[in-house]
C-alpha positions as CSV (number, residue, x, y, z in Angstrom):
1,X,-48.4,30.8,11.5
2,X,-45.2,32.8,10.4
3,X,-45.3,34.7,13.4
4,X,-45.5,31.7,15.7
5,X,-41.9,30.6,13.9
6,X,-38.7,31.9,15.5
7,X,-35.2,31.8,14.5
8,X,-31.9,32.1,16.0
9,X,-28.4,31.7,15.0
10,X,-25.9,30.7,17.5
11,X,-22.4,29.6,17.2
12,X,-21.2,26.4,19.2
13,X,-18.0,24.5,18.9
14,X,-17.5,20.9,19.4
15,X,-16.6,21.2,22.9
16,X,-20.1,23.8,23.5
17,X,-22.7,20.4,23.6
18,X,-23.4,21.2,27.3
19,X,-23.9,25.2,26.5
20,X,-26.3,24.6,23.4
21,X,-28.5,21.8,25.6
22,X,-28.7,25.3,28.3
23,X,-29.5,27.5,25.4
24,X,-31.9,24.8,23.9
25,X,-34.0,24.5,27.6
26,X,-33.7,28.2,28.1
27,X,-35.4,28.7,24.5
28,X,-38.6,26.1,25.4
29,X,-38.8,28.0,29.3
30,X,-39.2,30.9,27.3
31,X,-41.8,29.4,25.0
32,X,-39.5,28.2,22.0
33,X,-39.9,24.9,21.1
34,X,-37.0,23.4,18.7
35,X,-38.2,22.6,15.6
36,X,-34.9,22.0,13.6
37,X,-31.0,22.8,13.6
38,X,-29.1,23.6,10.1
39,X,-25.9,24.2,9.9
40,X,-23.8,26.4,10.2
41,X,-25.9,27.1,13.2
42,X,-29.5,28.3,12.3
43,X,-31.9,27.1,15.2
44,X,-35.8,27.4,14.1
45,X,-38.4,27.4,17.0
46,X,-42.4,27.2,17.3
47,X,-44.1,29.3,20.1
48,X,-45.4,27.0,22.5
49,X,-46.3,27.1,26.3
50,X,-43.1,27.8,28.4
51,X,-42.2,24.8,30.0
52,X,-38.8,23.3,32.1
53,X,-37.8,20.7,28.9
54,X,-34.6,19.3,29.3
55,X,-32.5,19.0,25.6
56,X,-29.5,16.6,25.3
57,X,-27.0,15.9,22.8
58,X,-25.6,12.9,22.5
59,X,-22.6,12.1,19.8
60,X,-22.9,8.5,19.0
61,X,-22.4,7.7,14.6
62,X,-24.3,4.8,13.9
63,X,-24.6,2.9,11.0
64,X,-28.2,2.7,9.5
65,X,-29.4,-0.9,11.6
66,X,-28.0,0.2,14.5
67,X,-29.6,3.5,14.6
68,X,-33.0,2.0,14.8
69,X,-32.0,0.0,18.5
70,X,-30.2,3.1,19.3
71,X,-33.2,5.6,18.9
72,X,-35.7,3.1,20.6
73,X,-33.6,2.9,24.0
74,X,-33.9,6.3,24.6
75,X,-37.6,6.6,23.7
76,X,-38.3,3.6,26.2
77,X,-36.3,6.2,28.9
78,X,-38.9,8.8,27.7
79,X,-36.8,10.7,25.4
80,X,-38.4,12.2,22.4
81,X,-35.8,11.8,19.4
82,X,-35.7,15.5,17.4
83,X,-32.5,14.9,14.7
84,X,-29.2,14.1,14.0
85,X,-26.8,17.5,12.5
86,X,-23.1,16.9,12.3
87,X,-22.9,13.2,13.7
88,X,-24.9,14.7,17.2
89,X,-28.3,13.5,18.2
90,X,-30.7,15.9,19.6
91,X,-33.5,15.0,22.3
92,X,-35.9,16.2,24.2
93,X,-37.8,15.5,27.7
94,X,-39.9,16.8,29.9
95,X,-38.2,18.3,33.5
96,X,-41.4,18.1,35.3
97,X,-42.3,15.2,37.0
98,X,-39.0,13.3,37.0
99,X,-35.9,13.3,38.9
100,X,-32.7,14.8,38.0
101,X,-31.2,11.6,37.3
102,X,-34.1,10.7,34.6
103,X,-33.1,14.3,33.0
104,X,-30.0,12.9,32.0
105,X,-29.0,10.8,29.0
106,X,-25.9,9.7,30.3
107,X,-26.0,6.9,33.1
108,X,-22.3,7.8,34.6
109,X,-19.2,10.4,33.8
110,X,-17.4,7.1,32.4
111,X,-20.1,6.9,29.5
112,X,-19.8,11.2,29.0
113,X,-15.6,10.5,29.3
114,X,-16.5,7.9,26.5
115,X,-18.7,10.6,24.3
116,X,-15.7,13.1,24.7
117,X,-13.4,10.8,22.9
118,X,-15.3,9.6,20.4
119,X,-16.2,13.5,19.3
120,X,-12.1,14.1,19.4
121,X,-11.2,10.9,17.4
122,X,-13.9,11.3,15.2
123,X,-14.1,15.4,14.1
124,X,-10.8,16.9,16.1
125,X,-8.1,14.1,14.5
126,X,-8.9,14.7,11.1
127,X,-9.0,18.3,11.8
128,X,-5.3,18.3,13.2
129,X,-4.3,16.2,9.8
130,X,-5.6,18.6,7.2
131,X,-4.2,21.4,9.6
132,X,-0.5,19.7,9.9
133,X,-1.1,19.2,5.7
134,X,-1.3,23.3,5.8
135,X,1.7,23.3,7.1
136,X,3.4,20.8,5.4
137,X,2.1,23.1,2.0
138,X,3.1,26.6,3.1
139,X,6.6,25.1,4.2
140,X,7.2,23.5,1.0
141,X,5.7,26.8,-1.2
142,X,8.5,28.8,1.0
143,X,11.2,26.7,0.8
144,X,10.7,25.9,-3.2
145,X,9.4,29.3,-4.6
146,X,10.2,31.7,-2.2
147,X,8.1,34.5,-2.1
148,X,9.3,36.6,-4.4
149,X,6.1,36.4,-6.9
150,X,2.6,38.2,-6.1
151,X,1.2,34.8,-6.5
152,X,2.9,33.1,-3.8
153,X,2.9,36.1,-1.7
154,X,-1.1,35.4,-2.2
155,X,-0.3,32.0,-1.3
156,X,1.3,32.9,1.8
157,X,-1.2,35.1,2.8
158,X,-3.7,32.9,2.3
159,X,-2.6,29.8,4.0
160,X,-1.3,32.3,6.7
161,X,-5.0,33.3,7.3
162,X,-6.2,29.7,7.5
163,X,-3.5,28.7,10.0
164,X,-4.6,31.2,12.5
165,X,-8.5,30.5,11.9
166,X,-7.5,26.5,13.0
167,X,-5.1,27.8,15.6
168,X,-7.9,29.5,16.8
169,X,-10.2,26.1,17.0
170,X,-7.8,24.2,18.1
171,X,-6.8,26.1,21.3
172,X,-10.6,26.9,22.3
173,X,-11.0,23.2,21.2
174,X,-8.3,21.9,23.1
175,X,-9.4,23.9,26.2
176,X,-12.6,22.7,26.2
177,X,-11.7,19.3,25.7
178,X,-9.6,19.6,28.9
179,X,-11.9,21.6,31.1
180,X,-14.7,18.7,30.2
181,X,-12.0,15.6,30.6
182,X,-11.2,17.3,34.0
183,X,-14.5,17.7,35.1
184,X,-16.0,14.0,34.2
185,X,-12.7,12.5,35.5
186,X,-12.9,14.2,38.6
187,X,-16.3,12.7,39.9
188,X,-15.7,9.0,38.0
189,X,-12.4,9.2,40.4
């Protein structure tokens, strides 16, 4: 039974939904069916017969009663509900047999322009406050203490390293999120 388990660990960002859902289908054509996603990015898999399933992601928080209505409308569309990780819903559905339209979890771009805010307002906003707060800190440990001592230089260095790991995130973040608005507003136009 060990040998029948996979796993894989992969790296997507917020913005990477529609490249994990490609990885996801690619695994299960391969014969890798999804068993479970932990973060930071560990995907376990079964062997199973290779077969064209179609995975979706969907960010939608819900609170506890509404998650219940929310997971039933998409199994009376024939999804198959896997998780949640990190706010996202994972599902599943078989390709064969139904259109392209029925592969899809989203009804119109409007609805996937709608998902695209609610995952910037929601993880990217507080992102951009505790990174303006880094800021804020390293400014005020200049401006006060210099950095004359070995522990401020630390300091410096430190916060200095974080800043570019969120500069980083929030440029290929930012991209992404523009590259996807662009797209989606393109065809609701």
């Amino acid at each position: 039974m060990e040998n029948d388990m996979k796993r894989e660990f992969r790296w997507f960002m917020l913005t990477d939904y529609e490249k994990e859902e490609t990885f996801l289908r690619e695994m299960h054509n391969k014969g890798y069916k999804l068993v479970k996603v932990k973060l930071p990015g560990f995907y376990y898999f079964e062997l199973c017969e290779p077969e064209d399933v179609v995975y979706k992601l969907d960010f939608n928080p819900q609170t506890s009663e509404d998650k219940q209505s929310y997971l039933q409308m998409y199994a009376d569309y024939g999804w198959e509900y896997m998780q949640d990780i990190n706010e996202y819903s994972y599902f599943r559905k078989s390709a064969g047999n139904t259109d392209e339209g029925d592969t899809n979890i989203f009804s119109d771009d409007q609805s996937k322009l709608d998902m695209l805010k609610r995952i910037f307002m929601k993880k990217l906003v507080p992102l951009l406050g505790i990174f303006l707060l880094f800021i804020v800190c390293s400014a005020m440990s200049i401006a006060l203490g210099g950095i004359e001592s070995s522990w401020n230089r630390g300091f410096i260095i430190f916060w200095s390293i974080l800043f570019l790991i969120y500069l980083v995130i929030f440029v290929y973040c930012g991209r992404g999120f523009y590259k996807l608005r662009k797209n989606y507003s393109h065809r609701v136009e």
